[in-house]
C-alpha atoms as one frame of an Amber mdcrd trajectory, in Angstrom:
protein
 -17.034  81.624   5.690 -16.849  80.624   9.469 -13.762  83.016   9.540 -11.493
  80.773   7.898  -9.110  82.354   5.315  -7.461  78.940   3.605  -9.229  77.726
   0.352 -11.277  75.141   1.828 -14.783  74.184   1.647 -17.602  75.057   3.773
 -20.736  73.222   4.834 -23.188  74.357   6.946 -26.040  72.121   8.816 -28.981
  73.340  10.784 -31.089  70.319  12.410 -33.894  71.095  14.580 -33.342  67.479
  16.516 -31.020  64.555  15.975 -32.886  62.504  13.823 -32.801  65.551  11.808
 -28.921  66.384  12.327 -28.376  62.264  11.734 -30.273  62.069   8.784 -28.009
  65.349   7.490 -24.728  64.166   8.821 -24.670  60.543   7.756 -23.761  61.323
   3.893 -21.314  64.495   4.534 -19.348  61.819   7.355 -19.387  58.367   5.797
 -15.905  57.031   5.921 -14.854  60.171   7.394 -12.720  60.967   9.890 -12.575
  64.568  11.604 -11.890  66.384  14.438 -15.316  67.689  16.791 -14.857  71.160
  18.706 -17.070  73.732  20.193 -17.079  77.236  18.962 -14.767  78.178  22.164
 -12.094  75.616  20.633 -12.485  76.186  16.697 -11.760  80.054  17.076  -8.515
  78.932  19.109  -8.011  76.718  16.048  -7.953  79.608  13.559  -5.309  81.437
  15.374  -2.895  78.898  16.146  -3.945  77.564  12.345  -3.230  74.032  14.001
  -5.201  71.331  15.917  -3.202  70.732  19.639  -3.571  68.030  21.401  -5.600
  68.822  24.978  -2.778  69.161  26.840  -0.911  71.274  24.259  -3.916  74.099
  24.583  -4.782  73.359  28.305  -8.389  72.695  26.977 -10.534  71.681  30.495
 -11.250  68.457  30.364 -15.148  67.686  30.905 -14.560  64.173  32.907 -11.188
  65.184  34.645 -11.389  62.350  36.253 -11.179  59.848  33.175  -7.631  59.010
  31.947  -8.163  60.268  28.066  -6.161  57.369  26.145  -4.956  60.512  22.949
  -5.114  63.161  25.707  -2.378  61.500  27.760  -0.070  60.552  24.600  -0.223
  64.045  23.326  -2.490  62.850  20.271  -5.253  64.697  18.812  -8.518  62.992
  19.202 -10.462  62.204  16.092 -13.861  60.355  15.169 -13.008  57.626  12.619
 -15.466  56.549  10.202 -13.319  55.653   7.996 -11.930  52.282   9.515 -14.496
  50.629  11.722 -15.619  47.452   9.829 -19.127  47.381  10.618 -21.796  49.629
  10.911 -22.703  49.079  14.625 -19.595  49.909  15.727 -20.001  53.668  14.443
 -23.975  53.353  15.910 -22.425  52.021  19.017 -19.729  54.442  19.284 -21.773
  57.642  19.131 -24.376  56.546  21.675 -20.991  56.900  23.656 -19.573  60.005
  22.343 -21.838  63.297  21.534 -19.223  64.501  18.522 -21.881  66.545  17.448
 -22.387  68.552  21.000 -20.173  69.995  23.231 -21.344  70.703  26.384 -24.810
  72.823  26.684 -23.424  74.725  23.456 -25.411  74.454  20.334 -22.845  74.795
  17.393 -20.062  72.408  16.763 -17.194  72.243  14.321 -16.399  68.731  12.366
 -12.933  69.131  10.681 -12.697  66.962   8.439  -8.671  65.615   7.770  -7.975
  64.513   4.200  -7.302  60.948   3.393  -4.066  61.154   2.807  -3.382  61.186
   6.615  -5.411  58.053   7.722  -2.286  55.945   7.061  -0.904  58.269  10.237
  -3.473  57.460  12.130  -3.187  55.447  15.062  -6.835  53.805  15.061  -8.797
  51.619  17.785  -7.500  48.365  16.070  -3.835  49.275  16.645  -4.249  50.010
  20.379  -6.545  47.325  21.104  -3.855  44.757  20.743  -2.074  46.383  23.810
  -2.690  46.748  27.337  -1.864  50.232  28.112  -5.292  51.655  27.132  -7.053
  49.728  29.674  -8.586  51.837  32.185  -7.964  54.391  30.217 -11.180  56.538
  27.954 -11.345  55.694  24.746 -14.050  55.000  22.659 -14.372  52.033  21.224
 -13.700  51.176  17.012 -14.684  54.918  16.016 -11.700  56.886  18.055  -8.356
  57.811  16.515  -5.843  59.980  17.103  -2.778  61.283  15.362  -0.295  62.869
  16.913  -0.130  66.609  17.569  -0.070  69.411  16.166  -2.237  68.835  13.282
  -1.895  71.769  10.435  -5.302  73.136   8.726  -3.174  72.007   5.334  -4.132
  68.610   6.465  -7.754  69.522   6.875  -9.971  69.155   3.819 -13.791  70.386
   4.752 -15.331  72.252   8.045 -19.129  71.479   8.633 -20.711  73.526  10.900
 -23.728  72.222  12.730 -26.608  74.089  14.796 -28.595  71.736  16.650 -31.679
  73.365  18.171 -32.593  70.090  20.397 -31.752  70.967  24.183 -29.330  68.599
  25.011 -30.574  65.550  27.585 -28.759  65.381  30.695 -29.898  62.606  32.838
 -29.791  63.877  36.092 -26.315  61.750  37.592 -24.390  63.081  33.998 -25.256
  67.050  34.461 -22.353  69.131  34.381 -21.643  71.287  37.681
């Protein structure tokens, strides 16, 4: 399914808004923590059968002009629900980051990395105690990374969502 051929499971979500997609997500990602693509970037994924960091598989950066904390250290960027201690911190965190929507593109891969690799995981409360990510985009308690490449071995589900909703832009955020 999805085109992968590793023995790994497969979950597929269709919301029509994202209430509906929240309501469906919230059980498959608690204490989670998985890597958000488009369809573009999850096909690229399949052939190199690794997750690069951005600057590994030239991905275009959608705010350029943001300093990307993982992006710069040649880190994968990952959503971590795993090890933020409260609640509001993964509420918080994805009013700031869209995991579930890429750009005006309806379908989005989570991969989701098997536990065994959190301990590799450099998490928000590790870099927070230093001064270089300052200035720098990160997102607060619910970002990760680990550093690249990251093998499908290491990968233990792929969701795929389709979110009907037309994504809000407000007007200063639309993409040129």
């Amino acid at each position: 399914m999805f085109g992968i051929d590793w023995d790994i499971s497969n979950t597929f979500v269709e919301a029509d808004d994202f209430n509906d997609l929240k309501k469906k997500l919230v059980p498959l990602l608690y204490k989670q923590v998985f890597h958000s693509t488009d369809e573009h970037g999850f096909h690229g994924i399949l052939k190199t059968k690794e997750i690069l960091s951005g600057p590994d598989c030239k991905i275009k950066r959608q705010w350029p002009k943001t300093p990307a904390y993982f992006y710069e250290k040649g880190f994968v960027s990952l959503c971590d629900f795993y090890h933020p201690k409260k609640c509001s911190h993964i509420r918080d965190g994805y009013r700031k980051y869209s995991f579930f929507r890429h750009g005006h593109s309806n379908t989005t891969y989570l991969l989701l990395l098997k536990k065994e690799y959190y301990n590799k995981l450099i998490t928000w409360y590790d870099i927070k105690a230093k001064d270089d990510w300052v200035g720098k985009q990160i997102v607060p308690y619910i970002e990760s990374g680990l550093k690249s490449p990251i093998s499908l071995n290491c990968i233990s589900q792929v969701i795929k969502i389709k979110l009907w909703e037309e994504p809000y832009w407000p007007s200063r955020f639309q993409p040129q």
